[in-house]
N, C-alpha and C positions, 0 to 999 in steps of 0.2 A: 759852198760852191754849188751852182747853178748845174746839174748834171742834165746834158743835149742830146746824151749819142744816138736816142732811139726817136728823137722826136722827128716831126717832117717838117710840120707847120708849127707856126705859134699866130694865135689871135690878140691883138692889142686894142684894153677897149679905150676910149678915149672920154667916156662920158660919167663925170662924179658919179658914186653913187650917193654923195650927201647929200648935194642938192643940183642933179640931174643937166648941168652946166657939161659943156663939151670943148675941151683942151687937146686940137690937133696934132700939138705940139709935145705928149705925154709921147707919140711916136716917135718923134724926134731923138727927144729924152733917153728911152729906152733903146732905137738902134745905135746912137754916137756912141752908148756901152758895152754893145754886143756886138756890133759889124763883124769887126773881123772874124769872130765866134760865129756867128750864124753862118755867115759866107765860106767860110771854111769847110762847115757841117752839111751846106746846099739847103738850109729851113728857108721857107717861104713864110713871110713876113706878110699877114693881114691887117690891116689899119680898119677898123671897125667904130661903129657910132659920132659920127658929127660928119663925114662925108656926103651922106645922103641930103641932110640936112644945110649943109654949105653950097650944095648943089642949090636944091631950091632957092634959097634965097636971091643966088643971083640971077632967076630965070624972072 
C-alpha cells in the first residue's frame, strides 16, 4: 500500500522514459485511482512533461 500521510505534493511525469513520447493521459490514469485518497489527504497534484509542449503546438 501506497503510504500518503506526510506527503503534500506529488509530481506526475507524463513523458516515456523509453522513447521520450508524452501520454497526458498517464494523469488521468493515476488520479481516477487515487482521487478520493489524495483529496482526502489535501496533496496537490502536478501534471508535468507534455503541457508545455501541447501548448506550443497549438500556438
Amino acid at each position: 500500500m501506497l503510504k500518503l500521510d506526510d506527503v503534500d505534493l506529488i509530481r506526475i511525469n507524463n513523458q516515456s522514459l523509453e522513447d521520450f513520447s508524452v501520454n497526458i493521459g498517464t494523469t488521468g490514469q493515476l488520479l481516477t485511482a487515487r482521487r478520493s485518497q489524495l483529496q482526502s489527504l489535501g496533496i496537490i497534484v502536478v501534471s508535468e512533461s507534455g503541457l508545455y509542449i501541447a501548448i506550443l503546438n497549438h500556438l
